[in-house]
TORZARO-74503 format. One record per residue: x, y, z of N, C-alpha, C, O, CB in turn; residue number from 1. Coordinates in steps of 0.1 Angstrom, whole numbers, plus 5000, padded with zeros to 4 digits. Atoms other than C-alpha are relative to their C-alpha. Glycine has a CB too. Example, Ala and Ser with C-alpha at 12.3 -4.5 7.8 and 13.67 -1.06 7.14 Angstrom:
2
PT  n_xx  n_yy  n_zz  ca_xx  ca_yy  ca_zz  c_xx  c_yy  c_zz  o_xx  o_yy  o_zz  cb_xx  cb_yy  cb_zz    k
PT  5009  4988  5000   5123   4955   5078  5009  5012  5000  5019  5012  5007   4990   5000   5012    1
PT  4991  4989  5000   5137   4989   5071  4992  5011  5008  4997  5022  5009   5004   5005   4986    2
//
This chain:
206
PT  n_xx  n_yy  n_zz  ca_xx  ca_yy  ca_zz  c_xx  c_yy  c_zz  o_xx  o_yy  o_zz  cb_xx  cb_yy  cb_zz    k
PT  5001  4987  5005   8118   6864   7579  4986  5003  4995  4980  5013  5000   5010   5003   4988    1
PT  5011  5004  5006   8086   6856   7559  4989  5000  5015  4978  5006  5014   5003   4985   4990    2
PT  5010  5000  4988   8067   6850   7598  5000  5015  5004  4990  5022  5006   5006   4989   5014    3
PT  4998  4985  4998   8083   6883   7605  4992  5015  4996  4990  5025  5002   5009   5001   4994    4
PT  5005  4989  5008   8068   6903   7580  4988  5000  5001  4982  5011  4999   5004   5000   4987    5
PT  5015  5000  5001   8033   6890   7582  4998  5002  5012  4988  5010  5013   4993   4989   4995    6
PT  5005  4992  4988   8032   6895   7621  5000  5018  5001  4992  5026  5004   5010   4995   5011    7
PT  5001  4981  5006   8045   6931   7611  4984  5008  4997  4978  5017  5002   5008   5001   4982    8
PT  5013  4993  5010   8016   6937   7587  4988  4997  5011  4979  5005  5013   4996   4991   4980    9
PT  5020  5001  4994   7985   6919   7612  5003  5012  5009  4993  5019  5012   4992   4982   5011   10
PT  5000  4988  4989   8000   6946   7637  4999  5012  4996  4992  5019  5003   5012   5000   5007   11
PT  5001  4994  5005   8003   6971   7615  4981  5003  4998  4976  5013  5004   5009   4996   4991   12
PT  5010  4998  5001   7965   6967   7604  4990  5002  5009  4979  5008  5008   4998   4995   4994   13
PT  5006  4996  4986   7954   6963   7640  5001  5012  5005  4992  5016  5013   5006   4994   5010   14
PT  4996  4990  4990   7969   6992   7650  4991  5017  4993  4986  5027  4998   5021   5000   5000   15
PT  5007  4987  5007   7954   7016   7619  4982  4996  5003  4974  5005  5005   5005   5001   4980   16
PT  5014  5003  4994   7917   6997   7628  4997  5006  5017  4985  5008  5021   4997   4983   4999   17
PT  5002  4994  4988   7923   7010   7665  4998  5013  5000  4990  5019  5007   5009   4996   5009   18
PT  4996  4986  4997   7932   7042   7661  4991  5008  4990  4993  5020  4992   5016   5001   4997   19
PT  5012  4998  5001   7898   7049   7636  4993  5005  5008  4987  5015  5006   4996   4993   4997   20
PT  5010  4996  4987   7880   7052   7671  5011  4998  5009  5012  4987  5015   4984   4990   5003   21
PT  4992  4998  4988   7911   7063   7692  4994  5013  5010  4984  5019  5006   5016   5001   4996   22
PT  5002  4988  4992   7909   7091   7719  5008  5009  4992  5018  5008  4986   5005   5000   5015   23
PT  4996  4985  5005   7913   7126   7708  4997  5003  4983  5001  5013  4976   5019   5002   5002   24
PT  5005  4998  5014   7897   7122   7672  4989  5004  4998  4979  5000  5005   4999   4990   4993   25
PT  5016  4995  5004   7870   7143   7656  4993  4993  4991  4999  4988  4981   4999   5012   4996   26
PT  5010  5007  5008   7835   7128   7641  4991  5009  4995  4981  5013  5001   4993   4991   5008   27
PT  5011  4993  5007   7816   7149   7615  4992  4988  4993  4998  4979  4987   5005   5012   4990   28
PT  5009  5009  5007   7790   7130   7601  4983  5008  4996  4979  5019  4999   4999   4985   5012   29
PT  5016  4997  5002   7751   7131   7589  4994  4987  4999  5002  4978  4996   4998   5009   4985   30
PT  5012  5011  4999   7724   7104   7591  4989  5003  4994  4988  5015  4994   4995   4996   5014   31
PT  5013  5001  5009   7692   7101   7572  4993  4990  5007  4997  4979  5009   5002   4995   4984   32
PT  5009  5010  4992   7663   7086   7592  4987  4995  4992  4982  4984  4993   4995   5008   5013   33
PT  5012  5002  5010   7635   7085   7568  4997  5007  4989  4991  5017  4991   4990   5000   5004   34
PT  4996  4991  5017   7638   7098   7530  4989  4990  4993  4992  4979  4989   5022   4997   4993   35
PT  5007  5011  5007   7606   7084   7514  4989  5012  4992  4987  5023  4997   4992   4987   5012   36
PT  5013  4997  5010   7577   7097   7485  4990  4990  4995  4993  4979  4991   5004   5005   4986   37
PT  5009  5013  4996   7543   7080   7486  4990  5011  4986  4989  5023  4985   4993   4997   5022   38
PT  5007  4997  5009   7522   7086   7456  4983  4996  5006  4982  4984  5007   5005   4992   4987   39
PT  5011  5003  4998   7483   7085   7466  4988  4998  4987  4988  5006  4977   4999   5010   5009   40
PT  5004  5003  5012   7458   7070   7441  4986  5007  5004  4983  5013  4994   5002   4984   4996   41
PT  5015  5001  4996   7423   7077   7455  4998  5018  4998  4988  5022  4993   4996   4992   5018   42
PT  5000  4985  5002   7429   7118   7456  5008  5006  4994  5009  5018  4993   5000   5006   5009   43
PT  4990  4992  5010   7456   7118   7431  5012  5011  5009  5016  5022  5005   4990   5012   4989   44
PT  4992  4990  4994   7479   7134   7459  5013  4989  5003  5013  4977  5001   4992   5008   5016   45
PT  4985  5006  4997   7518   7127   7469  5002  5010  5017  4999  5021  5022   5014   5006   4984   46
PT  4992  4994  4989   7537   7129   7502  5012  4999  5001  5017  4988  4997   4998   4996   5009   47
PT  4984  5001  5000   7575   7136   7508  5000  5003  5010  4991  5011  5016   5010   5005   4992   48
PT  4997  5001  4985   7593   7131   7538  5014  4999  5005  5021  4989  5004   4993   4990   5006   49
PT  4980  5005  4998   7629   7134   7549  4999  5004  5014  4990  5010  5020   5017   5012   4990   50
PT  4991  4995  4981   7650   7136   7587  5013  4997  4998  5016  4986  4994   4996   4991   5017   51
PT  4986  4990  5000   7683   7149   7587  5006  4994  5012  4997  4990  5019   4998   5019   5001   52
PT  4993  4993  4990   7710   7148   7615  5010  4996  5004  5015  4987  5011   4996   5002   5009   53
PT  4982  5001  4998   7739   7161   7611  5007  5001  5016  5003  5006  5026   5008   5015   4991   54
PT  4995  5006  4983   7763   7148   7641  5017  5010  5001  5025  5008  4992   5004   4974   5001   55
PT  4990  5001  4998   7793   7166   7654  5011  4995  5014  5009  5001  5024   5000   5011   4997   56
PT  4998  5011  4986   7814   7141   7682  5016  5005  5004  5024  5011  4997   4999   4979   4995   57
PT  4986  5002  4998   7846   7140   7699  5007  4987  5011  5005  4987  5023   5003   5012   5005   58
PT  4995  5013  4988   7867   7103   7714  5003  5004  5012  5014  5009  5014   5013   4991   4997   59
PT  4991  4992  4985   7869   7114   7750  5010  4983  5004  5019  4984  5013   4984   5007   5019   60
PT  4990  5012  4998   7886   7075   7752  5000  4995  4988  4993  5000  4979   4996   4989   5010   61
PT  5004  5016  5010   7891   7044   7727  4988  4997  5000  4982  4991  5009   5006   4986   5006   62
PT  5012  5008  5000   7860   7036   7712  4986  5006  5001  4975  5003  4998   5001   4992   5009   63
PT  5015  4993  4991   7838   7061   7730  4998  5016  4994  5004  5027  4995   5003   5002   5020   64
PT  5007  4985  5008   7821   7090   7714  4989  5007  5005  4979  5000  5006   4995   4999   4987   65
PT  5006  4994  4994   7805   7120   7728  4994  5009  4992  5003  5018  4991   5004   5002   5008   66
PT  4999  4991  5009   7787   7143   7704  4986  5005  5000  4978  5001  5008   5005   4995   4988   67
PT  5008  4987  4998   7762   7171   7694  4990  4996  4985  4994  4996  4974   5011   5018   5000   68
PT  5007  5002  5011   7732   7162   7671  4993  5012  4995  4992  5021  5002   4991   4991   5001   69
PT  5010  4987  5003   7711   7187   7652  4992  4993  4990  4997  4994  4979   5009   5016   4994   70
PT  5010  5002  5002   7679   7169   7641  4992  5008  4991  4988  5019  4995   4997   4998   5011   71
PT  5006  4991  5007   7661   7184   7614  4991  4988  4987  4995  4979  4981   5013   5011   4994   72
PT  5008  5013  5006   7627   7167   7596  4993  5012  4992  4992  5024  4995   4990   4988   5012   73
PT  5008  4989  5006   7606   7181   7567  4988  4988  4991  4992  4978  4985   5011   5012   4988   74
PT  5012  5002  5002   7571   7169   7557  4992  5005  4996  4986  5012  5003   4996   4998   5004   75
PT  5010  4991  5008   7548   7181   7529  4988  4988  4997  4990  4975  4997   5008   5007   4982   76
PT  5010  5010  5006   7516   7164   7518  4991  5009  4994  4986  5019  4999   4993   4989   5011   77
PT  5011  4989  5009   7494   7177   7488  4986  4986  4990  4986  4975  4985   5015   5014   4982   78
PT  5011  5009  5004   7462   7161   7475  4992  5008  4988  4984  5016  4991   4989   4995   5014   79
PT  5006  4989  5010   7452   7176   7440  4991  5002  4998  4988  5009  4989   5003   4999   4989   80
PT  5013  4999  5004   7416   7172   7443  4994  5008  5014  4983  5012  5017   4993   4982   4996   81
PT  5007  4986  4989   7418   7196   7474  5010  5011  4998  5021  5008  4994   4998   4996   5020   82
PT  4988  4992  5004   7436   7228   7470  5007  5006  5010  5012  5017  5011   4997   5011   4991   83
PT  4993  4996  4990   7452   7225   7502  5013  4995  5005  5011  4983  5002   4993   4999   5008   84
PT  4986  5009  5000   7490   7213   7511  5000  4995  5021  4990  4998  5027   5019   5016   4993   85
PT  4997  5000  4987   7501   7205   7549  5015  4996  5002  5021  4986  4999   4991   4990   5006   86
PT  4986  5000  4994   7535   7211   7561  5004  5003  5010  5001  5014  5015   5007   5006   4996   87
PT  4994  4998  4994   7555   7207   7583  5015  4995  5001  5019  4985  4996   4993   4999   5005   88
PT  4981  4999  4991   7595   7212   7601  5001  4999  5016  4994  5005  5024   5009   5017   4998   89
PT  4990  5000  4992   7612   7205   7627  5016  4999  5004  5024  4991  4998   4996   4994   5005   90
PT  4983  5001  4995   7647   7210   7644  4999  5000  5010  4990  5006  5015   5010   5010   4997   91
PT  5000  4999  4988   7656   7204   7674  5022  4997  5006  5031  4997  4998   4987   4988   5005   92
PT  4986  5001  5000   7692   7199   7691  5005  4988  5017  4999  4986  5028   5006   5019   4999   93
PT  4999  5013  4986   7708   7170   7718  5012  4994  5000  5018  4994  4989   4987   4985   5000   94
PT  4990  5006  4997   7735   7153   7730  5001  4982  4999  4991  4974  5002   5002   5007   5013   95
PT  5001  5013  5004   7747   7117   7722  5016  4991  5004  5028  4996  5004   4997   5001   4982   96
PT  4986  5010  4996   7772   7086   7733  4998  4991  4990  4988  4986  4986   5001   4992   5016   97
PT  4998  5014  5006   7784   7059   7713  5010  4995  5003  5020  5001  5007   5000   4998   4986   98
PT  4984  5007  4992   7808   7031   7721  4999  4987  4988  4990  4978  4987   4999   4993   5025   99
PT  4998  5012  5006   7821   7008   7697  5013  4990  5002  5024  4991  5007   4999   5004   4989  100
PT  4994  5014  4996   7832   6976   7696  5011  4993  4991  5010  4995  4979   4988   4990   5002  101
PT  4993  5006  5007   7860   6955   7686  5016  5010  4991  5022  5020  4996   4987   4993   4990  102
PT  4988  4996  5002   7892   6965   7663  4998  4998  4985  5005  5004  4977   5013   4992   5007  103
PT  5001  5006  5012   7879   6949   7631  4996  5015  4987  4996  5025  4993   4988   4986   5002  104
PT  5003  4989  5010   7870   6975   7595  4986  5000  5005  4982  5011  5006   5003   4999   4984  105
PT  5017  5005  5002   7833   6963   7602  4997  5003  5016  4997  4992  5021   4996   4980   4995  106
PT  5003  5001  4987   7825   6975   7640  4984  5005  5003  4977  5013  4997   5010   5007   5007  107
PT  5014  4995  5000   7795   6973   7658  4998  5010  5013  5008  5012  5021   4990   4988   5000  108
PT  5001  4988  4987   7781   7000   7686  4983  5002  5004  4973  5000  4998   5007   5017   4993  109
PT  5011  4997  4991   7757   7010   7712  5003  5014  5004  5013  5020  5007   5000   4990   5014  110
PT  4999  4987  4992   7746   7042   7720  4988  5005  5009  4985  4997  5017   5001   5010   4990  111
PT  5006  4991  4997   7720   7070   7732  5000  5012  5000  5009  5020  5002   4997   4999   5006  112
PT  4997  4980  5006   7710   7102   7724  4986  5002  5007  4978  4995  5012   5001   5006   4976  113
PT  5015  4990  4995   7683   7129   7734  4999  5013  4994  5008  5022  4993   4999   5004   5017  114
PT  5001  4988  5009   7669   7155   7717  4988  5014  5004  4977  5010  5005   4995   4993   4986  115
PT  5010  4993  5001   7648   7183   7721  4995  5011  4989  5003  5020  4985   5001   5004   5010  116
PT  4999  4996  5015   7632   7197   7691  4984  5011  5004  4975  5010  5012   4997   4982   4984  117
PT  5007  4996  5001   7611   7224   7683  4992  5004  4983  4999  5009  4974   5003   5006   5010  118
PT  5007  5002  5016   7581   7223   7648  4991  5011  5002  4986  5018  5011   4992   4983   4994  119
PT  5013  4990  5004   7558   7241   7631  4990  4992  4990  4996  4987  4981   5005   5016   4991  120
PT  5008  5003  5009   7530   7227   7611  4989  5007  4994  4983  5015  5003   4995   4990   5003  121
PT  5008  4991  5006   7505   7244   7587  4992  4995  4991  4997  4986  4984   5007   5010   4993  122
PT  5007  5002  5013   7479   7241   7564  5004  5014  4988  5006  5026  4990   4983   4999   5004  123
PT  5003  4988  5005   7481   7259   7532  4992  5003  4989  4991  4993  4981   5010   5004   4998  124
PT  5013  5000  5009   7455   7269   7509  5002  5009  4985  5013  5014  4983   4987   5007   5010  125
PT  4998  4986  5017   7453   7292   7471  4988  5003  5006  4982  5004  4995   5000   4995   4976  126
PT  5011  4996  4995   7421   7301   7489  5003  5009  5013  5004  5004  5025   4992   4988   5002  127
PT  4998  4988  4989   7429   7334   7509  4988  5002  5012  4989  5008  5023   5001   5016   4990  128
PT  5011  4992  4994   7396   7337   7524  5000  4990  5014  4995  4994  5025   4984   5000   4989  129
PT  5004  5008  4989   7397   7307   7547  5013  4999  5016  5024  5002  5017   4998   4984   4992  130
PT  4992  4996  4986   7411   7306   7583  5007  4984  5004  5000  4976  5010   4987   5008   5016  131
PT  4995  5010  4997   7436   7275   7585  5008  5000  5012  5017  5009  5014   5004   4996   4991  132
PT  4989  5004  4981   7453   7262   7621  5011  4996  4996  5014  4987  4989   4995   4985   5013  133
PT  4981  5007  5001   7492   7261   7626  4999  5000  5012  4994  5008  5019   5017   5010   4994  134
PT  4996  5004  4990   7503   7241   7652  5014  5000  5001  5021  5001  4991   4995   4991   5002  135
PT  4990  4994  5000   7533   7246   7670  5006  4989  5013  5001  4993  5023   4998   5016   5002  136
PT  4997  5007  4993   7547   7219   7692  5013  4996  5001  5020  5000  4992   4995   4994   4998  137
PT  4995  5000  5000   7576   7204   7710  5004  4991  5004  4997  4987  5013   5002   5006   5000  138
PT  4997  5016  4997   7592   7172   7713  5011  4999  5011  5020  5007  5012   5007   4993   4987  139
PT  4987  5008  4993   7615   7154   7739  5001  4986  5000  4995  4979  5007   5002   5002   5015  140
PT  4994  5017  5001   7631   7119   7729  5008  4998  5002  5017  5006  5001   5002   4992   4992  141
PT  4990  5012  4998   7651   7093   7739  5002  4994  4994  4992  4988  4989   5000   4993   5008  142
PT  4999  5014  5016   7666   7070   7713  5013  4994  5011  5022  5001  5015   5007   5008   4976  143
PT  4989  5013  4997   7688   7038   7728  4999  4996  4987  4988  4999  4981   4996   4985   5012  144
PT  4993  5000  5010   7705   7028   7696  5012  4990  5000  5022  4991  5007   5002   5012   4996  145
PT  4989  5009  5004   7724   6997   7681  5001  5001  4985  4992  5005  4977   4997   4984   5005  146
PT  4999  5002  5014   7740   6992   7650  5011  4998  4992  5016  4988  4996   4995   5009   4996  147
PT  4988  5007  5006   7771   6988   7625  5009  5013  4993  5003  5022  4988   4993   4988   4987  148
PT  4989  4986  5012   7802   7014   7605  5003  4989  5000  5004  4979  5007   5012   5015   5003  149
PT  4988  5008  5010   7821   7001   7579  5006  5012  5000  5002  5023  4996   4996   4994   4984  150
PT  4986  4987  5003   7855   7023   7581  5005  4993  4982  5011  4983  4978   5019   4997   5018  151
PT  4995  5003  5016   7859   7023   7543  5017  5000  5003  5025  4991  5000   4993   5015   4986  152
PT  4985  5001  4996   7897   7036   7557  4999  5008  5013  4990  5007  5020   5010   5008   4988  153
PT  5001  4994  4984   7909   7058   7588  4996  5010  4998  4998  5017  5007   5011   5003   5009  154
PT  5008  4987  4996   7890   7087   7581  4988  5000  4992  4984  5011  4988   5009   5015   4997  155
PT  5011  5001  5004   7860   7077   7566  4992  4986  5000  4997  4975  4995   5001   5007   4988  156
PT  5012  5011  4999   7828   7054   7573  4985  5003  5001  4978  5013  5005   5002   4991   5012  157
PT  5019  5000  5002   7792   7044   7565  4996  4989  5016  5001  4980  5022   4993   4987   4979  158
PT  5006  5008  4989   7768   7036   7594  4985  4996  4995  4980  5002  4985   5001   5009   5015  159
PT  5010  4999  4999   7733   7020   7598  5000  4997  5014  5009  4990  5020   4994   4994   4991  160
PT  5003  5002  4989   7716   7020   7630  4987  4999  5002  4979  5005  4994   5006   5009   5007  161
PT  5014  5004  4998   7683   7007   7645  4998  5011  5016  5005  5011  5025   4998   4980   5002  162
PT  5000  4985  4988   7669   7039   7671  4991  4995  5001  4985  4991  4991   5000   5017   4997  163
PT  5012  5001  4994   7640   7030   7694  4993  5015  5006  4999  5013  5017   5003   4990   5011  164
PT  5006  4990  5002   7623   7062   7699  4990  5005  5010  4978  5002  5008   4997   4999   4988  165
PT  5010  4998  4985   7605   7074   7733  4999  5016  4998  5008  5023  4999   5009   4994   5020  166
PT  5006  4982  5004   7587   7111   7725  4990  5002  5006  4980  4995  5006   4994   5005   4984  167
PT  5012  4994  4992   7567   7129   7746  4997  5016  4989  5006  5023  4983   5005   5004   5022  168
PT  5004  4984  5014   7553   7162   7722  4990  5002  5008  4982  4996  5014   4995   4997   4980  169
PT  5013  4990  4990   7533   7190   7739  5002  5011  4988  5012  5015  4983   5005   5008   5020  170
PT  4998  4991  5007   7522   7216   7716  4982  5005  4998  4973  4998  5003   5009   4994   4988  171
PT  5011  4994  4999   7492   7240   7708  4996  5002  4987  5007  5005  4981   5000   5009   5007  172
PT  5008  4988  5007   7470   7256   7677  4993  5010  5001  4983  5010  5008   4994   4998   4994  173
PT  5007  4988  5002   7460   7287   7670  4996  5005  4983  5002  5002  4973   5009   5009   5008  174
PT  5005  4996  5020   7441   7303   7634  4989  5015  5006  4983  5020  5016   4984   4980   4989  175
PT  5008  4984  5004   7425   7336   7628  4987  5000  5009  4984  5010  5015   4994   5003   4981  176
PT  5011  5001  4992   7392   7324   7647  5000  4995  5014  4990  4996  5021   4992   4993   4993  177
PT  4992  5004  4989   7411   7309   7677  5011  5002  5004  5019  4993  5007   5001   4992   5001  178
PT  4985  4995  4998   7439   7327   7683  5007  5001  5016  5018  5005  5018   5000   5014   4995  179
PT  4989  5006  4985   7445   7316   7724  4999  4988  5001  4989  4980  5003   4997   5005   5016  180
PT  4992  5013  4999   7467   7290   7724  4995  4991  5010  4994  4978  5009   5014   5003   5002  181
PT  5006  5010  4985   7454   7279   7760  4988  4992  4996  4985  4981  5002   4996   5011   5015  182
PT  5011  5008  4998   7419   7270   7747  5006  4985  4987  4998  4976  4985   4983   5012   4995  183
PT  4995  5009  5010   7443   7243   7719  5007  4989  5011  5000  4979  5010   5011   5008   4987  184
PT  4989  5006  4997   7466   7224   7738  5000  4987  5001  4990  4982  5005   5004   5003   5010  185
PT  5001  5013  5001   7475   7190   7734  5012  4995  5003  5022  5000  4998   4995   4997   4989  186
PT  4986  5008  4997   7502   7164   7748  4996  4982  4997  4985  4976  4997   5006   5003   5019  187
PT  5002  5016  5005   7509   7126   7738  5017  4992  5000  5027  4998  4998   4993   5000   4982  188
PT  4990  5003  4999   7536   7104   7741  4999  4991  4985  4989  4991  4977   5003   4996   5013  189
PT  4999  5009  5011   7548   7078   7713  5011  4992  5000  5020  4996  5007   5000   5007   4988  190
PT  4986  5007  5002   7575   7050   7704  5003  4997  4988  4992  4994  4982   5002   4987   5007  191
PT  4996  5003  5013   7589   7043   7674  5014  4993  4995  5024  4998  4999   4998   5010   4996  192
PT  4986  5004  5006   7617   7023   7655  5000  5006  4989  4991  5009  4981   5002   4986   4998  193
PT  4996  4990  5015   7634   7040   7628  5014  4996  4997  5022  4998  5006   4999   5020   5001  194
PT  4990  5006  5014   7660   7027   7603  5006  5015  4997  4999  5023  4992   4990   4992   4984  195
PT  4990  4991  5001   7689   7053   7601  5012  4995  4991  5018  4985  4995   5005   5004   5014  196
PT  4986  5003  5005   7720   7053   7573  5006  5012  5001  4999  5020  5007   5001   4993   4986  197
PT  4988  4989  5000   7748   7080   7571  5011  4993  5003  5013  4981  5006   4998   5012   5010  198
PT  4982  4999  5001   7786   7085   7571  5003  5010  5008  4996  5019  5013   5006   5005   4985  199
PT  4992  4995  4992   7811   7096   7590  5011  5006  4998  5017  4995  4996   5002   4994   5008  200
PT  4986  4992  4998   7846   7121   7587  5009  4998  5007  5011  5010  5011   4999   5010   5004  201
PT  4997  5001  4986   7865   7112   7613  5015  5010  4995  5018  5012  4983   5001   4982   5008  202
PT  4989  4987  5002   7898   7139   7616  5010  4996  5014  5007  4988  5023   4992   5019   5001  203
PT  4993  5007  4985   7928   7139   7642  5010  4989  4999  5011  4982  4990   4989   4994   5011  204
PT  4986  5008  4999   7959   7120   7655  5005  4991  4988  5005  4979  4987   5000   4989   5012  205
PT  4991  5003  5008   7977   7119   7624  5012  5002  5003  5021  4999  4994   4998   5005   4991  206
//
């Protein structure tokens, strides 16, 4: 009776760890890619820096997730011994797979995503008189992506993920003394790893 009952329960907990990442469940979530403030000593200036993005997914199978990112980054930097700031945003928006692994609370996963984002950057000054350049540029990345959720229960988990980062960015300035864009233009590619945590919602086949 006693063998009984404990085969019961491992099936039982198998069955609620499957059904976390079954077909037909929804994934709201958000991620944080870089959330940091850097104090500068030499000009007495600070920088802050966050990226955003919130995810909405849906299991088209067991395991497998198909979903809608919306990417959003913000960047100030001010240096008190100049009286100028530099900022900049971006948002952009892209589509994303993930497929995870195993049955266990602790699973791990492979994905990719792509984004296309569009920013603005600015200088800004308390000095009306001078003619500062906003640039205006636009990104396309590829992120391949591994990494780990912890399903705290069946409708909620924390993730970290490691995102490799392939960006091609084309974009132009223009300012009060240059104001066509064509004589600015500039393109570059870049790679980057970036350290991602956030949580997940998950909703569905109750």
């Amino acid at each position: 009776m006693k063998k009984a009952g404990l085969t019961l329960l491992l099936l039982t907990i198998g069955l609620n760890t499957m059904a976390q990442t079954q077909k037909g469940r929804w994934l709201l979530g958000a991620q944080v890619g870089d959330f940091s403030y850097r104090k500068f000593k030499g000009n007495r200036g600070h920088s802050f820096s966050v990226d955003l993005a919130p995810t909405a997914g849906y299991f088209i199978a067991n395991n497998l997730l198909v979903a809608l990112t919306v990417p959003y980054s913000l960047q100030r930097t001010r240096y008190q011994s100049i009286p100028d700031a530099a900022l900049s945003r971006q948002i952009g928006l892209g589509p994303s797979v993930r497929y995870y692994l195993g049955k266990a609370k602790l699973k791990p996963f492979a994905g990719l995503s792509y984004a296309y984002s569009w920013a603005k950057s600015r200088a800004v000054s308390t000095d009306l008189s001078l003619s500062l350049p906003t640039n205006r540029f636009f990104t396309s990345t590829l992120s391949p992506n591994l990494g780990l959720a912890y399903f705290i229960n069946r409708n909620v988990a924390l993730n970290a993920g490691l995102n490799y980062n392939v960006s091609t960015e084309k974009g132009y300035s223009t300012s009060a003394t240059s104001p066509d864009p064509d004589n600015n233009r500039y393109s570059f590619q870049q790679k980057t790893l970036t350290l991602g945590v956030g949580f997940s919602i998950l909703l569905g086949n109750e």
